[in-house]
C-alpha positions as CSV (number, residue, x, y, z in Angstrom):
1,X,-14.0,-5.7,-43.5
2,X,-11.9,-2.7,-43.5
3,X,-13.5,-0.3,-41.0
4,X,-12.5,-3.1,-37.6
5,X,-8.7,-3.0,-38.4
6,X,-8.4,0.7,-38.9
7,X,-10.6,1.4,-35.4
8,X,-8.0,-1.2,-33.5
9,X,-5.2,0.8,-34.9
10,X,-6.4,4.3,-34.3
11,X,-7.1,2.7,-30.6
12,X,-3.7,1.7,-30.1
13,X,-2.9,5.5,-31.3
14,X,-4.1,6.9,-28.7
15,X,-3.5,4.5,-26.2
16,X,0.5,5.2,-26.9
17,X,0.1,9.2,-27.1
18,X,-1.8,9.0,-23.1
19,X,0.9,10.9,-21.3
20,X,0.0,8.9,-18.3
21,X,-1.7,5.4,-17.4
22,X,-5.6,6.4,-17.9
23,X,-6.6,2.9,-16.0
24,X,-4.4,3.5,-12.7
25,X,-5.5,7.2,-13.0
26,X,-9.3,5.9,-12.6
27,X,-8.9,2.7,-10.4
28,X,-7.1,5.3,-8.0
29,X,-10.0,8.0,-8.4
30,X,-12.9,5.6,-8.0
31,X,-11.1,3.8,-5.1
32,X,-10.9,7.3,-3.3
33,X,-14.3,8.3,-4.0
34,X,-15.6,5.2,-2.5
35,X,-13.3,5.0,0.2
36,X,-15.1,8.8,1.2
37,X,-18.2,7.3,0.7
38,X,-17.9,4.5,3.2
39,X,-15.5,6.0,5.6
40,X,-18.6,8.6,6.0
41,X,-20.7,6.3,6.2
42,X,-19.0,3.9,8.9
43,X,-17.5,6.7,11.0
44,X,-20.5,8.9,11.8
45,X,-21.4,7.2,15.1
46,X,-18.3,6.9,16.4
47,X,-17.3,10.9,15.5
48,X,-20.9,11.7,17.3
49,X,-19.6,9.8,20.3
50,X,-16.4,11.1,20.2
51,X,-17.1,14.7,18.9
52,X,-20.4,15.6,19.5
53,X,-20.3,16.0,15.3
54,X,-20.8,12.7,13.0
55,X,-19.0,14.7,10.2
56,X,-15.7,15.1,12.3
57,X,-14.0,12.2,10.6
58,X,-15.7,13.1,6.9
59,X,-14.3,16.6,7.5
60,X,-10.3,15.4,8.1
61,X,-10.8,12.7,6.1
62,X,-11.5,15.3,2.9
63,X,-8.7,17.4,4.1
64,X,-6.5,14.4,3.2
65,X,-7.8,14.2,0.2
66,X,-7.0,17.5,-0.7
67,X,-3.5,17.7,0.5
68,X,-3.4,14.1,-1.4
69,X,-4.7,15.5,-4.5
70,X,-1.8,18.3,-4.5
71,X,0.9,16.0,-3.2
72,X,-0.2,13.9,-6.5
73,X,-0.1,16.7,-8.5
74,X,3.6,17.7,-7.0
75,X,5.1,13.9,-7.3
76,X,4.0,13.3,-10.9
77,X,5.8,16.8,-11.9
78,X,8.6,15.8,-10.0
79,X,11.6,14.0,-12.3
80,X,12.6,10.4,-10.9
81,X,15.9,11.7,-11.5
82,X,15.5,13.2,-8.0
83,X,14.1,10.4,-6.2
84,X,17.3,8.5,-7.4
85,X,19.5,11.7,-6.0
86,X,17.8,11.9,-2.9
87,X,18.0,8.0,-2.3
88,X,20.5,8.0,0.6
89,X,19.0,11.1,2.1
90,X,15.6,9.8,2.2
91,X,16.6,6.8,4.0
92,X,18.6,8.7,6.4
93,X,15.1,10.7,7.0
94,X,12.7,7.9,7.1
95,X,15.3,6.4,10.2
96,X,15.1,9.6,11.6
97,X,11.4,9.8,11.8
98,X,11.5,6.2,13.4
99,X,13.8,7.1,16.3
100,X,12.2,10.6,16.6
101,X,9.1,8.7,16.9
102,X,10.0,6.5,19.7
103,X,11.1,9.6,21.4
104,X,8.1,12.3,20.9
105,X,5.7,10.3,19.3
106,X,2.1,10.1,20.7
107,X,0.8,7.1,22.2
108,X,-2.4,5.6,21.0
109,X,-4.1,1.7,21.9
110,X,-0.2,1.0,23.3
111,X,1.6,1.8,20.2
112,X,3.7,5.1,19.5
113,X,3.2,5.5,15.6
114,X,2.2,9.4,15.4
115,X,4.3,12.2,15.5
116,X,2.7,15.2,16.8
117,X,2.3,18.3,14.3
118,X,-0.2,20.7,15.4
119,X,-4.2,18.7,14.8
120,X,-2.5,16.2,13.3
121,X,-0.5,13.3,13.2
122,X,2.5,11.8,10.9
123,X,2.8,8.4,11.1
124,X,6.9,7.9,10.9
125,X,6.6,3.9,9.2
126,X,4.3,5.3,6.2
127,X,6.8,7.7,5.4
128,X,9.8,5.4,6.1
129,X,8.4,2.1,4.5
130,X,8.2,4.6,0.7
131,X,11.6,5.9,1.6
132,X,13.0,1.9,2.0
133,X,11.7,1.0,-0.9
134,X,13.3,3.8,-2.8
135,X,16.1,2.9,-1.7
136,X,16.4,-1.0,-2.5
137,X,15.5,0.4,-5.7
138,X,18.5,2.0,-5.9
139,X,20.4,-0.4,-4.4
140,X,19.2,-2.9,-7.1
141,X,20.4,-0.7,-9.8
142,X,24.2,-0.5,-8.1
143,X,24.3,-3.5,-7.2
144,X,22.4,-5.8,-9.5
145,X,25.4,-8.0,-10.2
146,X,26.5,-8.0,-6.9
147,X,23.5,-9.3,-5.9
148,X,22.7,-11.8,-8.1
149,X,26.6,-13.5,-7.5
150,X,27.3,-13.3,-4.0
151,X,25.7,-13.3,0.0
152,X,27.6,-10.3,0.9
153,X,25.5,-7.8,-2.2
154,X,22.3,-9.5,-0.7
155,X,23.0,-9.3,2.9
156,X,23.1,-5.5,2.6
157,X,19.8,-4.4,1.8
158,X,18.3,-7.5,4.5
159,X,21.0,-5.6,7.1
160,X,19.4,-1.8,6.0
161,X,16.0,-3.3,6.3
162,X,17.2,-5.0,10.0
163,X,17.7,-1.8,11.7
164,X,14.3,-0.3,9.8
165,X,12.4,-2.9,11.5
166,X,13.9,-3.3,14.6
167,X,12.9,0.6,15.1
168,X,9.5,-0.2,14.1
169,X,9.1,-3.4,16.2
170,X,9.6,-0.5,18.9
171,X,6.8,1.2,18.2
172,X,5.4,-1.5,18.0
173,X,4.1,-2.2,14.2
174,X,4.8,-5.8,13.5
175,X,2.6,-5.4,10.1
176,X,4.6,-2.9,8.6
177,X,7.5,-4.5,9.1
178,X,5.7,-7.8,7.6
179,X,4.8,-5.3,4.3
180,X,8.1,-4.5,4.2
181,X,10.0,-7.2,4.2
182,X,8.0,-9.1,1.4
183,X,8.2,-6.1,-0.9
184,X,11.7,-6.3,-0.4
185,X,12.0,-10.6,-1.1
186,X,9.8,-9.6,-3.5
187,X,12.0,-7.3,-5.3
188,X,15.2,-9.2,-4.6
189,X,14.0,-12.1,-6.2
190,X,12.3,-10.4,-9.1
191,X,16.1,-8.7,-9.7
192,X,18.2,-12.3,-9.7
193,X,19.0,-13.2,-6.1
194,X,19.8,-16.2,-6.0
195,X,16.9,-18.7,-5.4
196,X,18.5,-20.5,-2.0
197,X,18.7,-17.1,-0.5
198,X,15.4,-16.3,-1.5
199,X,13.9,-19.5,0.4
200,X,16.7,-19.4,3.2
201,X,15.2,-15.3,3.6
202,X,11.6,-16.2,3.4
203,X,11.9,-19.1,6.2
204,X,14.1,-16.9,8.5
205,X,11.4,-13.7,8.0
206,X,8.7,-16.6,9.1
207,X,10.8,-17.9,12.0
208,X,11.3,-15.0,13.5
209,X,7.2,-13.8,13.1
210,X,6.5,-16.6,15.0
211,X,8.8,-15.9,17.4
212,X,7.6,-12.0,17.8
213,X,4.3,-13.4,18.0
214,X,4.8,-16.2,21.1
215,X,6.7,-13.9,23.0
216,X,4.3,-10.8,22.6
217,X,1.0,-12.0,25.2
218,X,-1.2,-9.4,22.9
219,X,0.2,-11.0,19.8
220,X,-0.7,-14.4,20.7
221,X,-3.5,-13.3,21.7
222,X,-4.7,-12.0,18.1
223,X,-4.1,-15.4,17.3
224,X,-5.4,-17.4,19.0
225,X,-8.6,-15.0,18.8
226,X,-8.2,-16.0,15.1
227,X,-8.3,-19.2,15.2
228,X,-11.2,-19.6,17.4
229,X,-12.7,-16.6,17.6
230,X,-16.2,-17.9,18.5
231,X,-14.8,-19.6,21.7
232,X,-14.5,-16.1,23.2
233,X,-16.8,-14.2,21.1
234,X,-17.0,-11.1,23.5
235,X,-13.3,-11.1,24.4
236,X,-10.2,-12.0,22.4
237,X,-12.4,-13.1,19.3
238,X,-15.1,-10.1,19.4
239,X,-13.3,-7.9,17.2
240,X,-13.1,-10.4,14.1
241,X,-17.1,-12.4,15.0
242,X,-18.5,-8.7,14.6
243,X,-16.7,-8.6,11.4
244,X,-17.9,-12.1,10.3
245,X,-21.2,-10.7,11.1
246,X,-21.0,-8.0,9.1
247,X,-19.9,-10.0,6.2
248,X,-23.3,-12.5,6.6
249,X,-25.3,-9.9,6.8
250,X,-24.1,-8.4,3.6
251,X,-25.5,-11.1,1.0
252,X,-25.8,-10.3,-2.5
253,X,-26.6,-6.5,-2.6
254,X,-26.0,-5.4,1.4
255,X,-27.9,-3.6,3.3
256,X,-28.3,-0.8,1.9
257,X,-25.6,2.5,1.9
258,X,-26.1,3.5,5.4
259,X,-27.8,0.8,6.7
260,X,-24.7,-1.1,8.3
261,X,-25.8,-2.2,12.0
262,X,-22.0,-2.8,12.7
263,X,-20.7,0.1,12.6
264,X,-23.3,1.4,15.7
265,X,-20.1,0.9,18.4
266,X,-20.1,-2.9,17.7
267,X,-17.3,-3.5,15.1
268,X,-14.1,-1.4,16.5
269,X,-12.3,0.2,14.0
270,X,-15.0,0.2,11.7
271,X,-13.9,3.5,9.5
272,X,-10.4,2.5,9.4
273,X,-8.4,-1.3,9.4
274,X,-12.1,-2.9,9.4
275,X,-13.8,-0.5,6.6
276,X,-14.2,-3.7,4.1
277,X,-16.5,-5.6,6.5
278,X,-18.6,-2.6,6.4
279,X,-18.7,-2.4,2.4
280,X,-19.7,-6.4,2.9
281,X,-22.3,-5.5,5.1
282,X,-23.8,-2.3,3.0
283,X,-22.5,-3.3,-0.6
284,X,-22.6,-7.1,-0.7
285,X,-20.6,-9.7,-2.4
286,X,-21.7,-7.2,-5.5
287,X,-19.8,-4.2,-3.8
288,X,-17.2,-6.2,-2.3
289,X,-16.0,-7.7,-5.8
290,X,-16.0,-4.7,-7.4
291,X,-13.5,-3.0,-5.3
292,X,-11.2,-5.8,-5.5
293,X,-10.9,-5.7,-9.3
294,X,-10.3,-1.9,-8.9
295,X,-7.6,-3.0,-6.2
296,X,-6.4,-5.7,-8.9
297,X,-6.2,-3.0,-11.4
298,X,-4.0,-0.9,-9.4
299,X,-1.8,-3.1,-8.9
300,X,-1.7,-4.6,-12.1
301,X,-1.0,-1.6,-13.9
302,X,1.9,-1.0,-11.2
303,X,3.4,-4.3,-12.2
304,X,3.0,-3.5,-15.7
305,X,4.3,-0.1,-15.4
306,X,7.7,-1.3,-13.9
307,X,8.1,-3.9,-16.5
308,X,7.8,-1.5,-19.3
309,X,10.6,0.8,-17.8
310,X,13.0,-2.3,-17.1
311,X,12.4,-2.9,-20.7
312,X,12.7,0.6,-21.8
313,X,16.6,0.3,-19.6
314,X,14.9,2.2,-16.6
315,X,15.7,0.0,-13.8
316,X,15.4,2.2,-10.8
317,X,12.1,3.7,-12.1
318,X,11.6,-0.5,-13.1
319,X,12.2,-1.6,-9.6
320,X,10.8,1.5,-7.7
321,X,7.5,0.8,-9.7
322,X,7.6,-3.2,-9.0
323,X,8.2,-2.3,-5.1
324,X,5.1,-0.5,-4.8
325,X,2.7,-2.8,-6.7
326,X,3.7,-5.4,-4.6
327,X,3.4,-3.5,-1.7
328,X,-0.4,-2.8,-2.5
329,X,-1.1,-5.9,-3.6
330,X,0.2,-7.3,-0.5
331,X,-1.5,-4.6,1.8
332,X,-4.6,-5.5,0.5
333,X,-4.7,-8.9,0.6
334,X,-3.6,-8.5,4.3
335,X,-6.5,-6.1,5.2
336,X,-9.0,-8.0,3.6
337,X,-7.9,-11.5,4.8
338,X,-8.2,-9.9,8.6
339,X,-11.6,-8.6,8.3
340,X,-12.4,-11.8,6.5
341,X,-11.0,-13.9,9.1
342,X,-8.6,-15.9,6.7
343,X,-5.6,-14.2,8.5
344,X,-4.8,-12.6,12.0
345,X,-5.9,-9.3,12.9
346,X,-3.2,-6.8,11.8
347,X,-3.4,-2.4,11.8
348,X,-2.9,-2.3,7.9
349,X,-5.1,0.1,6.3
350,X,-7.2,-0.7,3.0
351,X,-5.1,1.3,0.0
352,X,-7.3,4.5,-1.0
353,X,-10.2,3.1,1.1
354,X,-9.8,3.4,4.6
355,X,-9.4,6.2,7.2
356,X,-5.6,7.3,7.5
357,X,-4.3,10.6,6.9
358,X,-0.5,9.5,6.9
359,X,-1.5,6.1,4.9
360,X,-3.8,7.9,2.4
361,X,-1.0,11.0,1.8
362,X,1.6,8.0,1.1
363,X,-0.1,5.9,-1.0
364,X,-1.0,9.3,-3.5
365,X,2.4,10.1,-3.4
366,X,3.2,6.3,-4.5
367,X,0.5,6.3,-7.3
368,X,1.9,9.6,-8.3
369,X,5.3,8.3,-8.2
370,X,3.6,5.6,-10.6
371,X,2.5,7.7,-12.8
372,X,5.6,9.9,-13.3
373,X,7.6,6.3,-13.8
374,X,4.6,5.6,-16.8
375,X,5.5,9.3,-18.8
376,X,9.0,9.2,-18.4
377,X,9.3,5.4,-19.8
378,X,6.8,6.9,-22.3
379,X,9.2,9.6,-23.4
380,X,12.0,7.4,-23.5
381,X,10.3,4.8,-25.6
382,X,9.1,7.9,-28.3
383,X,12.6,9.3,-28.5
384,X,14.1,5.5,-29.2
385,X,11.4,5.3,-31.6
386,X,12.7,9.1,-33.7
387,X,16.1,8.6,-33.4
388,X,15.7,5.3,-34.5
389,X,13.5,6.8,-37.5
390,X,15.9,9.7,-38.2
391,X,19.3,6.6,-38.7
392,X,16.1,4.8,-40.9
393,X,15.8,7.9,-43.1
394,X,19.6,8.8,-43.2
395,X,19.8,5.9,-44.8
């Protein structure tokens, strides 16, 4: 009777001494050593085909990883106390890489995304959608009240985020710009806005989506290849029926690791935006639902991470945290709903999963940025908690 109150106590301990958030630290590490696993797996016939070498893409793909691993290493050492100096400069960098970009940047499928830097590749809207949200962060912070009492305090960020977008719509990139702008409703409603803006915001952001998508032939053609894909299964629709194929042939347990048939120059994209239909096909419904609870636990230890700093008076760490849960939460359900043929096909990697050196760096550097948001709130909770102790024993 004694012994099961004194084990839930010492748990609670040590859960309270963890310097940093030991679930997000393991959802992100199992994510990524899956995500190697299948994106070897689903790219080695197109890297023979392309390379002459079916380890090409395994090879880059680790590089990533290791350059991720350090930049991890570098953000959660880093003090948020700089992210909130650099806010203004960062935003002026991310629009620099978005014009430079359009200028320089290499073209690939019709779309200007990469900026050349020697082998590789930096794609500008990765490193300018974590600089944004950085900065509403901020902006939320300065102007909290501001924003919750009048148009013009949440007009400002919607205008910052205008001239992001329209640069990206350039490229073009209409699903970054989609990511973006719910993280930002997202965040302006969790911090007050009023909730007529917030509904007058979200039916103006859907009015003009349609609009980009009637006016754009490729767009509507995405569409419509969504809607009925199997009426033009080898044209507009082929993309999204090969998925759907993968997906049946999955089952239970898949296929096998390996054993995807998709993947052999029938599914495009199959290492990168299309990488879940190839876990359906090799992993099954088991595999599949397993990496969407490590997805879930991401983000819910994102959303819990930036409620405990709002609470611990933290706002911009708060807000910067609640931005990037939201963000992969959204990201994923986008990706996955496109290979599962519940939404149109958009180029939106799977967080941690998928192929994407640019994508991949960014979203370690945002779960690093995660983590340093965890200790610092940690910290400030443990020396509210002594000084607070210390008045106690003064007494």
């Amino acid at each position: 009777m004694v012994a099961l109150p004194q084990l839930r106590l010492d748990f609670n301990f040590k859960q309270s001494n963890a310097l940093y958030d030991v679930p997000l630290l393991y959802a992100m590490l199992c994510l990524l050593g899956v995500g190697f696993v299948m994106v070897t797996s689903a790219s080695m016939p197109v890297a023979e085909r392309l390379f002459n070498n079916p380890y090409h893409i395994t090879i880059r793909h680790g590089a990533f990883l290791c350059m991720g691993f350090v930049l991890f290493w570098i953000t959660t050492s880093a003090p948020m106390v700089w992210w909130k100096r650099c806010n203004p400069y960062l935003l002026l960098f991310g629009l620099a890489l978005l014009v430079l970009v359009l200028l320089i940047g290499r073209e690939v499928n019709g779309s200007k995304r990469w900026i050349p830097v020697g082998p590789v590749g930096i794609q500008a809207a990765e490193l300018a959608k974590l600089f944004f949200f950085s900065y509403i962060a901020g902006y939320l912070v300065r102007k909290r009240e501001e924003v919750q009492e009048n148009l013009k305090g949440f007009a400002k960020p919607i205008a910052v985020f205008a001239v992001y977008a329209f640069l990206i719509l350039m490229q073009p990139d209409l699903g970054t710009v989609v990511v973006m702008f719910v993280t930002t409703v997202g965040l302006l409603f969790l911090a007050g806005a009023k909730l007529w803006q917030f509904f007058a915001l979200i039916l103006t952001g859907i009015l003009l989506v349609v609009l980009l998508i009637i006016f754009e032939p490729y767009r509507m053609a995405r569409v419509i290849g969504f809607l009925e894909p199997w009426d033009d299964p080898f044209g507009k629709g082929y993309q999204l029926v090969q998925s759907l194929m993968a997906y049946g042939q999955g089952g239970w347990f898949g296929q096998g690791l390996g054993n995807s048939v998709q993947k052999l120059q029938y599914l495009p994209e199959a290492h990168n935006d299309f990488i879940f239909a190839v876990v359906a096909e090799e992993l099954g419904f088991v595999g599949v639902v397993s990496i969407i609870m490590l997805l879930a636990t991401l983000v819910f230890r994102a959303l819990l991470i930036g409620q405990r700093a709002l609470k611990s008076a933290l706002e911009y760490e708060g807000y910067f945290a609640l931005a990037i849960g939201i963000w992969f939460a959204f990201q994923t359900m986008v990706n996955i709903g496109a290979s599962a043929g519940i939404l149109p096909t958009k180029g939106l990697t799977l967080p941690f999963v998928s192929y994407g050196g640019s994508s991949l760096l960014v979203m370690i550097v945002a779960a690093g940025v995660l983590q340093r948001v965890d200790f610092e709130t940690k910290m400030a909770t443990k020396q509210a908690t002594s000084r607070s102790g210390a008045r106690g024993g003064r007494r």
